[in-house]
C-alpha positions as CSV (number, residue, x, y, z in Angstrom):
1,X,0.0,0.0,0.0
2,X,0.9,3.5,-0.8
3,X,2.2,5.2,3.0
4,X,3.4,8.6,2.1
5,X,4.0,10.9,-0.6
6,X,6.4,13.3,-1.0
7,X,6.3,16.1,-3.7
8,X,8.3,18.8,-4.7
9,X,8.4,21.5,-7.3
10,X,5.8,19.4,-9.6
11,X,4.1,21.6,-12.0
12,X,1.8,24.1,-9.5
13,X,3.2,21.5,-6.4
14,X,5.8,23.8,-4.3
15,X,6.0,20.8,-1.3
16,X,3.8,18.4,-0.3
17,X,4.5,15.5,2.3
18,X,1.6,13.8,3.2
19,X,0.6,10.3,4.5
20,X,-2.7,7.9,3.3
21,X,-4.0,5.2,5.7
22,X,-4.8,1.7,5.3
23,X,-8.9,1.1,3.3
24,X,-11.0,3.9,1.1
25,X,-9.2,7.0,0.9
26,X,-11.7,10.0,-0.5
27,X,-10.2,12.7,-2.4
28,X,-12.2,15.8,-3.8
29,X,-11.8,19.2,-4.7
30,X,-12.9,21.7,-6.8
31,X,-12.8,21.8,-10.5
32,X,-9.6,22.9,-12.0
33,X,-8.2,22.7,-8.0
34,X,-5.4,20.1,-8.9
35,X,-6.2,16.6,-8.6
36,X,-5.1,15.3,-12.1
37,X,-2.0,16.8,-11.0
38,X,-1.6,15.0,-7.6
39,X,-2.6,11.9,-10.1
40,X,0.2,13.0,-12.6
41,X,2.7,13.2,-9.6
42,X,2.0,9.3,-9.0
43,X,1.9,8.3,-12.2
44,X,5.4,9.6,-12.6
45,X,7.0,7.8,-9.8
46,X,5.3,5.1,-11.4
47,X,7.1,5.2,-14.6
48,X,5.6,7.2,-16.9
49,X,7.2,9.7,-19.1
50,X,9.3,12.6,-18.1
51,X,8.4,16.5,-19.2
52,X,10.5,19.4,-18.2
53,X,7.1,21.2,-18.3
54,X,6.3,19.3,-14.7
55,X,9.2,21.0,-13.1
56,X,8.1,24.0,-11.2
57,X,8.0,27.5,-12.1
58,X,11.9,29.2,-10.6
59,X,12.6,25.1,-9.8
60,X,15.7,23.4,-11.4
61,X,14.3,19.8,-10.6
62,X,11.1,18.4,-9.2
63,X,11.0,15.1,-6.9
64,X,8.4,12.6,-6.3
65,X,9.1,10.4,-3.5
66,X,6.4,7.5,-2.8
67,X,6.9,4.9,0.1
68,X,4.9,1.8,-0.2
69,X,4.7,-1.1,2.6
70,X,5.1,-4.6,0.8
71,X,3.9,-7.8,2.6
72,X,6.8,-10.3,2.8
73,X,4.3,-12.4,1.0
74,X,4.7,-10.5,-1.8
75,X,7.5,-12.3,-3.7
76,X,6.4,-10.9,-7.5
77,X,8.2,-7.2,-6.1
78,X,11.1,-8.9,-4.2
79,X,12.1,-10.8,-6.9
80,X,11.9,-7.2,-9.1
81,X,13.8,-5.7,-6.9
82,X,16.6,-8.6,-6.7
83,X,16.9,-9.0,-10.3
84,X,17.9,-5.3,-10.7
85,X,20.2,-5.5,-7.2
86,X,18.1,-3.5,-4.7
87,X,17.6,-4.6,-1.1
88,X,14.4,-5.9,-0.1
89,X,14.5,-3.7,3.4
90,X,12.1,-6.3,5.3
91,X,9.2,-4.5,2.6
92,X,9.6,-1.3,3.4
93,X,10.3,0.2,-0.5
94,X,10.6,4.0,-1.8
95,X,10.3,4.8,-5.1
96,X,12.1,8.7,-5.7
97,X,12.0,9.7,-9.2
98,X,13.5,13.2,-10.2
99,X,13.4,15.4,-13.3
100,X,15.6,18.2,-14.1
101,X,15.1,21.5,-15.9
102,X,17.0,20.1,-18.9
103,X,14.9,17.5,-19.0
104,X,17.0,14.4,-17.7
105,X,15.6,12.3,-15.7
106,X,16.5,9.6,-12.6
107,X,14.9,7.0,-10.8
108,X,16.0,5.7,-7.2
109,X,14.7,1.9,-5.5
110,X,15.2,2.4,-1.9
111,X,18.2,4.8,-3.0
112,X,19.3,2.2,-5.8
113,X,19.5,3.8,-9.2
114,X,17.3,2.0,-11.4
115,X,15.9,2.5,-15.0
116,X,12.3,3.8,-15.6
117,X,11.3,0.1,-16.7
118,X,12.0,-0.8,-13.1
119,X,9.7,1.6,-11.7
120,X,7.3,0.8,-15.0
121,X,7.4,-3.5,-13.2
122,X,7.2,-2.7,-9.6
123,X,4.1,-0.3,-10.4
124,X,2.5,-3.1,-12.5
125,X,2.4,-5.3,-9.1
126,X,1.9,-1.7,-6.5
127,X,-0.5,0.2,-8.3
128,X,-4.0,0.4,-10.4
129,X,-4.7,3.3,-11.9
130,X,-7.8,4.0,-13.3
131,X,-8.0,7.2,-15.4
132,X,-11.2,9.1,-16.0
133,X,-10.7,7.6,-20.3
134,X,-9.6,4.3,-19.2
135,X,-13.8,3.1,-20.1
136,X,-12.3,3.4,-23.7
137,X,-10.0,-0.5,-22.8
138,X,-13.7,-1.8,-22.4
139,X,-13.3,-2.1,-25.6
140,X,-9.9,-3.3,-26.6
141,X,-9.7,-6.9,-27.1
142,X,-6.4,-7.1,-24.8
143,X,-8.2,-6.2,-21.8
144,X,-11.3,-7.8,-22.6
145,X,-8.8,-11.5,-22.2
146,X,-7.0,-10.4,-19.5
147,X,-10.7,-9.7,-17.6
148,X,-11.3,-13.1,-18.3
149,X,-8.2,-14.5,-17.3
150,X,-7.6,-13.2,-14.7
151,X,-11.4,-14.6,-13.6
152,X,-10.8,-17.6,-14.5
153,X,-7.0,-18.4,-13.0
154,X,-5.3,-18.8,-16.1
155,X,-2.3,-17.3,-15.3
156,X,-0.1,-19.9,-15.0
157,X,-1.4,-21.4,-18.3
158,X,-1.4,-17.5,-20.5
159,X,2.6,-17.4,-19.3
160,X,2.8,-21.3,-20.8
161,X,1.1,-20.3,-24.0
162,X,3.0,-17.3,-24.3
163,X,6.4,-19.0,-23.6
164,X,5.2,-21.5,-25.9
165,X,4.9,-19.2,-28.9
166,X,8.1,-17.2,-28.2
167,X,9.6,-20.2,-28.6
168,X,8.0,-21.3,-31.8
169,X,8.1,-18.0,-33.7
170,X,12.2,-17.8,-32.5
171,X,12.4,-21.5,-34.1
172,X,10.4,-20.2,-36.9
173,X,12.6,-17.0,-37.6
174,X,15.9,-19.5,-36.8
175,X,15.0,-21.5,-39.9
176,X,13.3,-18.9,-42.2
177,X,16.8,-17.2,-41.9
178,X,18.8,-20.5,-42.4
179,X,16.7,-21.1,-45.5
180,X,17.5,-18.2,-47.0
181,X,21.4,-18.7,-46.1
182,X,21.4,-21.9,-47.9
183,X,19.6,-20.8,-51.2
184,X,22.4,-18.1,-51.1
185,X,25.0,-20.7,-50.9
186,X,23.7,-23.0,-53.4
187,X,22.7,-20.2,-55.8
188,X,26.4,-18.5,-55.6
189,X,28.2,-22.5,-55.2
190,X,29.4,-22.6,-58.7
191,X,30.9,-19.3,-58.9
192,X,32.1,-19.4,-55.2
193,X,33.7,-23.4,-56.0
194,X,35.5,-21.4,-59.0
195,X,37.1,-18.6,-57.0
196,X,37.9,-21.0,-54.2
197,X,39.6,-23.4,-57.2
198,X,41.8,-20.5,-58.5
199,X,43.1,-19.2,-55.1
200,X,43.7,-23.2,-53.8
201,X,45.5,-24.1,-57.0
202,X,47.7,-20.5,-56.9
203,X,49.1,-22.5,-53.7
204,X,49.7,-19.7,-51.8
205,X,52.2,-18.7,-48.4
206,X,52.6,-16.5,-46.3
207,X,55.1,-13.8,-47.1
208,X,55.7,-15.3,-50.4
209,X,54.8,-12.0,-52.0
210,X,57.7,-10.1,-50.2
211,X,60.5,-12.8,-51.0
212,X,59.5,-12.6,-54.6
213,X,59.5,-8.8,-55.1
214,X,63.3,-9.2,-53.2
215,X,64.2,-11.6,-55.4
216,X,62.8,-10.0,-58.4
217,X,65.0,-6.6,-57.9
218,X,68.1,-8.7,-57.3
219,X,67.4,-10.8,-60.9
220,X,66.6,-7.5,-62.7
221,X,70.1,-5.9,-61.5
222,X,72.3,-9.1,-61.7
223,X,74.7,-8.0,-64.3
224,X,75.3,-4.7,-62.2
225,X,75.2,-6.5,-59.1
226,X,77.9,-9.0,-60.0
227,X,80.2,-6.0,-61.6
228,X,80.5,-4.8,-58.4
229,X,80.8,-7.6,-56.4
230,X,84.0,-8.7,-58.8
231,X,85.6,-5.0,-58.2
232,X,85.4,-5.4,-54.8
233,X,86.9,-8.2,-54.8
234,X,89.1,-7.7,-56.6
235,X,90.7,-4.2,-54.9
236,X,91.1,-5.6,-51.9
237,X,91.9,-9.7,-51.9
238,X,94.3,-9.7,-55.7
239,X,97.0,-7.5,-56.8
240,X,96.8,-5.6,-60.2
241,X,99.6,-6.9,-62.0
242,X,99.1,-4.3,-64.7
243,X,100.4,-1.8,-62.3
244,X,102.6,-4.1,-59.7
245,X,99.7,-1.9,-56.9
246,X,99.1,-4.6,-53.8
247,X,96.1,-5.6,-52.5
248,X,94.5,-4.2,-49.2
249,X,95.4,-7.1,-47.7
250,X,98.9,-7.4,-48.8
251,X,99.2,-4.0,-47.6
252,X,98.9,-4.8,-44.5
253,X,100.5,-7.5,-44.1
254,X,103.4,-5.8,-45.3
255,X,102.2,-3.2,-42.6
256,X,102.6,-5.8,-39.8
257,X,105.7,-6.7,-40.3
258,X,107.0,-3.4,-40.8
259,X,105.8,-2.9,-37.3
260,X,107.3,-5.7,-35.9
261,X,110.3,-4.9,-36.5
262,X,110.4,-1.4,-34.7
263,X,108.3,-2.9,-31.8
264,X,111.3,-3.5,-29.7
265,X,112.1,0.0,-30.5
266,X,108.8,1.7,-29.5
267,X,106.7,-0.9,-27.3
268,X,103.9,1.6,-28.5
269,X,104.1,0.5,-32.1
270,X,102.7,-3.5,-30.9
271,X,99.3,-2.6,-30.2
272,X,99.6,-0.9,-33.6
273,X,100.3,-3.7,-34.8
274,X,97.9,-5.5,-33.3
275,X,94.7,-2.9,-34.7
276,X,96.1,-4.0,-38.0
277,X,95.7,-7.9,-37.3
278,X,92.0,-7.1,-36.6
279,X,91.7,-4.8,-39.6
280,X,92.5,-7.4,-41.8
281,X,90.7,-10.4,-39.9
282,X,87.4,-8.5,-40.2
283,X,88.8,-7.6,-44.2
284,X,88.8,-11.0,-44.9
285,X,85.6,-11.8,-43.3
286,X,84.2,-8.8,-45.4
287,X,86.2,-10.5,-48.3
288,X,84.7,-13.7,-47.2
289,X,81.1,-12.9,-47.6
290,X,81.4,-11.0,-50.8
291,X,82.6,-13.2,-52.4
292,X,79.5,-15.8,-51.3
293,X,77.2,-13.2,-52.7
294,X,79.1,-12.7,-55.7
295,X,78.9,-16.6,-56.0
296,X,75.1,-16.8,-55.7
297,X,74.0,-13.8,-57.7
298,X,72.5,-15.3,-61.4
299,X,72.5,-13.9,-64.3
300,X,69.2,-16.0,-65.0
301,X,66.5,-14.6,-67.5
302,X,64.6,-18.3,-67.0
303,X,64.3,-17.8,-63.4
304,X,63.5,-14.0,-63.8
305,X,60.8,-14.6,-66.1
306,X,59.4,-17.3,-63.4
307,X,59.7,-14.9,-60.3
308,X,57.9,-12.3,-62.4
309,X,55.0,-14.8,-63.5
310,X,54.7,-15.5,-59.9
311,X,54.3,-11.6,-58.9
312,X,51.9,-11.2,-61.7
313,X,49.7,-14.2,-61.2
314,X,49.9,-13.1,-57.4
315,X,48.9,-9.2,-57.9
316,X,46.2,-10.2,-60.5
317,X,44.8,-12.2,-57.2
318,X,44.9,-9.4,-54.5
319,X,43.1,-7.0,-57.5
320,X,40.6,-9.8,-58.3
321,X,40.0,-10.6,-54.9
322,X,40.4,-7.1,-53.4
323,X,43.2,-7.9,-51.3
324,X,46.1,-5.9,-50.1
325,X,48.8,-8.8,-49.6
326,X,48.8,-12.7,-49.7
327,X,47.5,-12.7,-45.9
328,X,44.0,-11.4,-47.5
329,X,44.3,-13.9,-50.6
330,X,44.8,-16.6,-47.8
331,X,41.9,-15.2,-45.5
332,X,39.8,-15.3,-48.8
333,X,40.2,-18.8,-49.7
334,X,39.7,-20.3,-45.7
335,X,36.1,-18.3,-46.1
336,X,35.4,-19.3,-49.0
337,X,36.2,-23.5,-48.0
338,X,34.1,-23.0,-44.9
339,X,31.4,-21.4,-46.8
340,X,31.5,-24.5,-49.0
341,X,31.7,-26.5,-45.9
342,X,29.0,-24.8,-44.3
343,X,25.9,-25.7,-46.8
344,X,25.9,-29.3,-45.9
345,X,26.0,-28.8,-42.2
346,X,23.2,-26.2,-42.3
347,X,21.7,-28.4,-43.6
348,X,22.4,-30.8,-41.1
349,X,20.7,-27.7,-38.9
350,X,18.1,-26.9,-40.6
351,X,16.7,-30.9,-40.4
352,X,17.6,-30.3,-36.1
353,X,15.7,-26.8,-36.7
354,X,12.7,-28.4,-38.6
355,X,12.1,-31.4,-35.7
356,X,12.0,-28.7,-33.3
357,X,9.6,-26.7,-34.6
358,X,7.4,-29.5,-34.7
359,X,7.6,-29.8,-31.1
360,X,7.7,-26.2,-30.5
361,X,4.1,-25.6,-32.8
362,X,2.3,-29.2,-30.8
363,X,3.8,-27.7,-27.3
364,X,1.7,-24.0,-28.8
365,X,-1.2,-26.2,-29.7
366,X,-1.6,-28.3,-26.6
367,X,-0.6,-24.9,-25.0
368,X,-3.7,-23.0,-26.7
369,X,-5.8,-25.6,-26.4
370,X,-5.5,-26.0,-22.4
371,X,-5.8,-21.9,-21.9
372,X,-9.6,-22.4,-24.3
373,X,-10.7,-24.9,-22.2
374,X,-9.8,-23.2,-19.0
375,X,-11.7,-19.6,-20.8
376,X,-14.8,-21.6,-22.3
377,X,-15.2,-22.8,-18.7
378,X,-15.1,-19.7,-17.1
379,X,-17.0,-17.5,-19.7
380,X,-20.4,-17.9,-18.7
381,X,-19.1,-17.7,-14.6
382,X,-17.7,-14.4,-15.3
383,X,-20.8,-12.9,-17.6
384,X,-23.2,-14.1,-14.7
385,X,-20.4,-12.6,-12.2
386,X,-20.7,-8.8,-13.9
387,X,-24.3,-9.5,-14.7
388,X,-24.7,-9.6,-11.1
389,X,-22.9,-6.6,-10.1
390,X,-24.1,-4.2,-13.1
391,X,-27.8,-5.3,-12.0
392,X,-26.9,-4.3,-8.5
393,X,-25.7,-1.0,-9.8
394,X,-29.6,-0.4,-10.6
395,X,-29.5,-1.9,-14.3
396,X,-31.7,-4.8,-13.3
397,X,-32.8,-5.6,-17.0
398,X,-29.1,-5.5,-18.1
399,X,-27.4,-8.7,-19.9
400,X,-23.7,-8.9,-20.1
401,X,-22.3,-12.0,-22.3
402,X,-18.6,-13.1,-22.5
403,X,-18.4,-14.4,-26.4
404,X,-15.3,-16.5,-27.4
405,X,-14.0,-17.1,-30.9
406,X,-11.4,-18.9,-33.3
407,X,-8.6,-16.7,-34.4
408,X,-5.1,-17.2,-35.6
409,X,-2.9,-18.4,-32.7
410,X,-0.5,-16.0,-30.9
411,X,1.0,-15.2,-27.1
412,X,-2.1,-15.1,-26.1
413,X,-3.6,-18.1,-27.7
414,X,-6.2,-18.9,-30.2
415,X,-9.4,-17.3,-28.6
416,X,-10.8,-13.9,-29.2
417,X,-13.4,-12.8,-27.3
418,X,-15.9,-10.1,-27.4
419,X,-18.1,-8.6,-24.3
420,X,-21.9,-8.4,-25.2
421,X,-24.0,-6.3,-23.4
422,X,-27.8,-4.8,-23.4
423,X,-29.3,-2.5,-20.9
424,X,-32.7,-4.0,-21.5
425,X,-32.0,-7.5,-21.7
426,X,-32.9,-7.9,-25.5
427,X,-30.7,-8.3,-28.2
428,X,-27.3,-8.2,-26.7
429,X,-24.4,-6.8,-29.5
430,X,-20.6,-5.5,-29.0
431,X,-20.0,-3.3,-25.7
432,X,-19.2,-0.4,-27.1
433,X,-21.8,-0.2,-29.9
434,X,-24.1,0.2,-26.8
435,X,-23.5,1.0,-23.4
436,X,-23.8,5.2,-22.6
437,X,-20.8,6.2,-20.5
438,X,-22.7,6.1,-17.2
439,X,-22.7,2.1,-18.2
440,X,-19.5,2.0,-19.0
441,X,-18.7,3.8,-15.8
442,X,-20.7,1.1,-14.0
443,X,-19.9,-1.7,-16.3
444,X,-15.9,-0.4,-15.9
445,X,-16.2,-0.6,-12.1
446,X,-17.9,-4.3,-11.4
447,X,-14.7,-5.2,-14.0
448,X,-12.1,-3.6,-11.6
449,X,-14.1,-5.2,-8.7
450,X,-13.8,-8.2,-10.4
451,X,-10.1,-8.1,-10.6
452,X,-9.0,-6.2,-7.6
453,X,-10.5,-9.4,-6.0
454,X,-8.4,-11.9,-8.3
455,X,-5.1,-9.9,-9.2
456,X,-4.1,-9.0,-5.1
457,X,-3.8,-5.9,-6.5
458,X,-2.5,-3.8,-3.1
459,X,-3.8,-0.1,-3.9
460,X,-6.3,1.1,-6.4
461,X,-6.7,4.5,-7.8
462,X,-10.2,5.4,-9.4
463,X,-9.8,8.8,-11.1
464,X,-13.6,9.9,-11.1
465,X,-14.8,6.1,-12.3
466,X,-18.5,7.8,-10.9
467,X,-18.6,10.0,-13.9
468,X,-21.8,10.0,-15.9
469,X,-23.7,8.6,-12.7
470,X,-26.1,10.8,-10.2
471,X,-28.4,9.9,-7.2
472,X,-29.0,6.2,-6.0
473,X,-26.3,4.8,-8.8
474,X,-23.5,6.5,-7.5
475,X,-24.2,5.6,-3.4
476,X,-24.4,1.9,-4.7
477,X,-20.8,2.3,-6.7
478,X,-19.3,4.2,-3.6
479,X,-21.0,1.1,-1.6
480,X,-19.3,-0.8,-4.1
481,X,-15.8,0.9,-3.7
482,X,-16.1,0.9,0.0
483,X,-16.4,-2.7,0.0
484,X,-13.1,-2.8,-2.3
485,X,-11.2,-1.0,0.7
486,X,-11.6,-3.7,3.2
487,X,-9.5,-5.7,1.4
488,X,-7.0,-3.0,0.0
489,X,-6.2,0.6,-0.3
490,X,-8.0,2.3,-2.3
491,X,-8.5,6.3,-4.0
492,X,-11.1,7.6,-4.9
493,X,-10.9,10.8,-7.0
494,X,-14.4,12.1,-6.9
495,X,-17.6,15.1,-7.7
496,X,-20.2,13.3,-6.1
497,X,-21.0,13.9,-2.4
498,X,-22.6,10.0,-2.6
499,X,-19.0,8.6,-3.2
500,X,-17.3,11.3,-1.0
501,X,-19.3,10.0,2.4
502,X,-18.0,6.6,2.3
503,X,-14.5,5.7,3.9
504,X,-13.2,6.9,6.9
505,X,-9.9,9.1,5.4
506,X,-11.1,12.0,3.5
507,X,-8.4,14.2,1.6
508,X,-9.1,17.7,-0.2
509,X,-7.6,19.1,-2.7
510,X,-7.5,22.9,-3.2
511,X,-5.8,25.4,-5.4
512,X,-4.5,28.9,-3.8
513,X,-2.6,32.3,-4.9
514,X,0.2,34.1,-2.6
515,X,-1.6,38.0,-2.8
516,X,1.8,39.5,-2.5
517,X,3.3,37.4,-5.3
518,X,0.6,36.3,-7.3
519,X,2.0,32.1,-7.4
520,X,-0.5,29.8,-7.7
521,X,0.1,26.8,-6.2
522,X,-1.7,23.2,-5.3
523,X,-1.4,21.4,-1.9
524,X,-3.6,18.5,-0.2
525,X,-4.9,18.1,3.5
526,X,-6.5,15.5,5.2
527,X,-10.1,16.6,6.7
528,X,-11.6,16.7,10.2
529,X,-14.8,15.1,10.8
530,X,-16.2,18.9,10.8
531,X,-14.3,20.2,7.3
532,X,-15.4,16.6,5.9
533,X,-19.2,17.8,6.3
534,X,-19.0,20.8,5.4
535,X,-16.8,19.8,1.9
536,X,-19.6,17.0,1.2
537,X,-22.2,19.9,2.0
538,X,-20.1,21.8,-0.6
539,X,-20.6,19.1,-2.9
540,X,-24.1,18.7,-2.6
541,X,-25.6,22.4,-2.7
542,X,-22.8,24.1,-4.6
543,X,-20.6,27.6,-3.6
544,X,-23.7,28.0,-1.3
545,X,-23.9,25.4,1.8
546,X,-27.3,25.4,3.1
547,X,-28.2,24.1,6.2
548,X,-30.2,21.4,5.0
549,X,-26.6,20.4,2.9
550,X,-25.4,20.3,6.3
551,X,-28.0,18.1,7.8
552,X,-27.7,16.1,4.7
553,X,-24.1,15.2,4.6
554,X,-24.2,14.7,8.0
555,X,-26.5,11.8,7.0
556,X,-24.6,10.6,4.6
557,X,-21.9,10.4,6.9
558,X,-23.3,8.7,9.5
559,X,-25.0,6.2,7.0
C-alpha cells in the first residue's frame, strides 16, 4: 500500500509530504483545483514519461518520492527488486523519481538507481490506476482477455502459452533465416567453387609476395650487381699486376711486419700492430662474404621470367579478390572452404531446426488448447459474475455476455473474445456499440471489482470512475468501492458527495494564490470530521452550503 508521498516542485506542487491510511481513501476538490495533477505526480513515480514542463515554475528539478509497505508475501516485487540489485529492506520500499530542468531524468529503488522500466514493473504489481478515459479499454480486445483471465485463473497457463509461442516463432525466424542462407549458398556454389579453385591451385604462403618482389629486384640488377661484387673483390683480396699496386690485404700484411720490427724499438708501435691484425681479420671476413654473394647472384632470364610470373599471377589475385597482400588472398580462400563447408552442415541444422519446430508448434497447440478450455469454462461464470454486479448497480434488466472465438494463434492463444451487453436485456451486440458512459462507468467498475478481488492488487486508484452517474447509482458504486477497501487501499478521486461519504480518510484538494506574489500553487490536506461535512455539503448544494446540505451530509456520513 501506498504510505506517504512526498512532492516537490511538480508543475503548480511547491511541497507536499503527506501520509494515506490503510482502506477507502476519498479525495475531492474543486474543478480545476489540482487533482489530475496530484494523479500526474504518482503516475510519474510510477514510470511514466518525463516533461520538463512538470518542473516548477523558478525550480531546477522536481521530486516525487512514494513509500509503499510490501507484505513479505509479496514475492512478484522482491524478486523485481533482486533482479535489478536493490535490497528488499524487510518491505519497506521507496520509489524517488527526479526530473531536471534540462529534461534528464532519474529513478532511485530504496536509493538504488534504477531504470524507468524498473519503476514501469514494480508499479504493474503496487498500483491500479484508473483514469477518468480508461472506459475506452472496455473495448480493446487485450483487456477484454485479461478480464477473463484473470477470472478464471489462467495465469499460470497464459505465461505457458506465451512461452510456448516465443519459442515457436524464435524457431520459426531460426530457420526462415537458415533457409535463406542456404539458397544463397547453393545459388552463388558454382561461382564461389571457381574462386575458391583458383586461389587453392595458386598455392599460396605467407610472405611469399615479399621474397618474390626481393628476389625479383636482385634478378633484374644481376649484371650490375655482379660487376660490383667482382671489383670489390678484386681491390682488396688480388693484386693488379698491370700496375705491380698490392692488395689491401697485402698491404697490411706488409704493414705488420714493418711494425714488428720497430716494436722493440717503441713498445707503442705492438698494439699498432695489433689494430692491424683485426683490420685485416674483419677484411677477410668482409672479403669472405662478398665473395659468397658474388657466388650466388644469377644472371638468370629463365628464373626472372618465373619470379615475375609468380608476382603477376599473385597481384592479378589481390586486385581480383580485393586484397592488399597474400594474408587477405589466404583469408579469402579459408572463407570461402568453410562457406563450401557450411551448406551441408546447415543443412544438417536446418533438419535439427525443422524437428524442433514441430515440437515447439504441438507444445503451442496443446498450449492454446489447455488456456480455451480453462476460458470456455469460465466464460459464462464471469458474464453471470458482472451480470450480477451491473444489476446491482440499478440496471436490473441489463445482460452482459462473454463471447469466445477462433482466431489465428498467438501469445495469447487462439481465442478472441468479445463482451456483449444490453441494458434491457434484449438483443445483446458489442459493448461499445451500446452502453452510454454512465454504463460504461458502472460496467468499468464491477470489472475492476472483479479483478482487484483476483489480481491481489494492493492499492487502487479510481480517477472519477463515478462520472456519468447521479443519485442512487453513485451511493451503490461508492458502496461498491467501499467494500473494495476492506481488502485493500483504495483512491477515490471524486464530484459526487454520494462517493465522498464513504471511507473513513477523506483528503481535499485545493488550489490557492500568494496576494503578494501572485504564485498559484496546489497542496492536499487531510479533513476533520467537521471540514469533511462541510466539503460533502459543498458538494451537494454548490458555492452556497445550506443548512439542509449540512443536515444532509451529515447523513450521509453517519449512513
Amino acid at each position: 500500500m501506498l504510505r506517504r508521498l512526498h512532492v516537490k516542485n511538480y508543475v503548480l506542487i511547491d511541497s507536499l509530504d503527506i501520509e494515506f491510511p490503510e482502506g477507502l481513501v476519498i479525495i475531492t476538490g474543486q474543478t480545476g483545483a489540482g487533482k489530475s495533477i496530484l494523479l500526474g505526480s504518482v503516475a510519474l513515480v510510477l514510470g511514466a514519461k518525463a516533461d520538463v514542463r512538470m518542473v516548477g515554475e523558478s525550480a531546477d528539478n522536481c521530486v516525487v518520492e512514494a513509500e509503499f509497505g510490501i507484505p513479505s508475501s509479496d514475492s512478484a516485487v522482491r524478486r523485481i527488486l533482486e533482479d535489478n540489485d536493490v535490497d528488499w529492506d524487510g518491505g519497506h520500499l521507496i520509489l524517488r523519481r527526479v526530473v531536471s530542468r534540462t529534461g534528464r531524468s532519474r529513478a532511485f529503488a530504496n536509493d538504488c538507481p534504477v531504470s524507468v522500466g524498473v519503476l514501469s514493473a514494480l508499479s504493474s504489481q503496487l498500483v491500479d490506476i484508473h483514469s477518468q478515459h480508461q472506459t475506452l479499454l472496455l473495448s480493446d480486445r487485450q483487456f477484454q482477455l485479461a478480464v477473463l483471465d484473470h477470472f478464471a485463473g489462467a495465469g499460470e497457463l497464459a505465461e505457458k502459452c506465451s512461452a510456448a509461442w516465443r519459442r515457436y516463432t524464435s524457431l520459426k525466424t531460426e530457420l526462415e533465416q537458415l533457409d535463406a542462407r542456404i539458397a544463397r549458398i547453393e545459388g552463388e556454389r558454382d561461382y564461389d567453387e571457381a574462386r575458391y579453385s583458383q586461389l587453392e591451385s595458386a598455392s599460396l604462403k605467407e610472405g611469399e609476395l615479399e621474397s618474390l618482389e626481393a628476389e625479383q629486384r636482385q634478378l633484374a640488377n644481376a649484371e650490375e650487381i655482379k660487376t660490383a661484387l667482382t671489383a670489390v673483390e678484386s681491390m682488396f683480396a688480388g693484386e693488379d699486376e698491370s700496375d705491380g699496386r698490392l692488395s689491401a690485404d697485402a698491404m697490411l700484411r706488409d704493414g705488420e711486419r714493418r711494425l714488428g720490427r720497430i716494436a722493440h724499438y717503441i713498445p707503442s708501435v705492438s698494439t699498432l700492430a695489433d689494430r692491424l691484425v683485426s683490420v685485416r681479420l674483419e677484411l677477410e671476413d668482409i672479403l669472405s662474404e662478398i665473395s659468397a654473394l658474388n657466388a650466388g647472384t644469377e644472371l638468370s632470364q629463365e628464373r626472372l621470367g618465373e619470379v615475375e610470373a609468380r608476382l603477376s599471377l599473385l597481384y592479378g589475385l589481390m586486385q581480383k579478390f580485393s586484397c592488399r597482400d597474400v594474408q587477405g588472398l589466404i583469408r579469402e580462400r579459408e572463407n570461402l572452404k568453410e562457406t563450401l563447408h557450411d551448406s551441408s552442415a546447415l543443412q544438417e541444422r536446418r533438419h535439427e531446426l525443422g524437428a524442433g519446430l514441430r515440437d515447439a508448434e504441438k507444445e503451442l497447440d496443446e498450449a492454446a488448447e489447455a488456456l480455451h478450455a480453462r476460458r470456455a469454462e469460465a466464460a459464462p461464470a464471469l458474464a453471470a459474475a458482472i451480470c450480477d454486479s451491473i444489476r446491482y448497480l440499478e440496471l436490473p434488466y441489463a445482460v452482459f455476455d462473454v463471447e469466445l472465438h477462433d482466431v489465428p494463434v498467438s501469445s495469447a492463444g487462439k481465442d478472441g473474445v468479445r463482451f456483449l451487453f444490453s441494458s434491457t436485456g434484449r438483443n445483446p451486440v458489442e459493448l461499445s456499440q451500446c452502453a452510454s458512459g454512465g454504463e460504461m462507468s458502472r460496467i468499468m467498475l464491477c470489472m475492476k471489482d472483479m479483478m482487484a478481488r483476483y489480481t491481489h492488487m494492493p492499492t487502487m486508484v479510481f480517477d472519477e470512475i463515478d462520472t456519468g452517474v447521479s443519485g442512487s447509482v453513485a451511493d451503490r458504486m461508492g458502496s461498491m468501492i467501499c467494500r473494495m477497501g476492506d481488502n485493500m487501499q483504495v483512491f477515490a478521486i471524486t464530484h459526487l458527495p454520494q462517493v465522498a461519504a464513504k471511507g473513513k480518510a477523506h483528503y481535499l484538494v485545493s488550489r490557492d494564490t500568494d496576494p503578494v506574489t501572485g504564485k498559484t500553487s496546489t497542496g492536499i490536506r487531510k479533513l476533520t470530521v467537521e471540514e469533511r461535512i462541510m466539503e460533502v455539503a459543498r458538494m451537494l448544494s454548490g458555492t452556497e452550503v445550506t443548512p439542509a446540505a449540512m443536515e444532509n451530509a451529515r447523513s450521509l456520513l453517519l449512513a
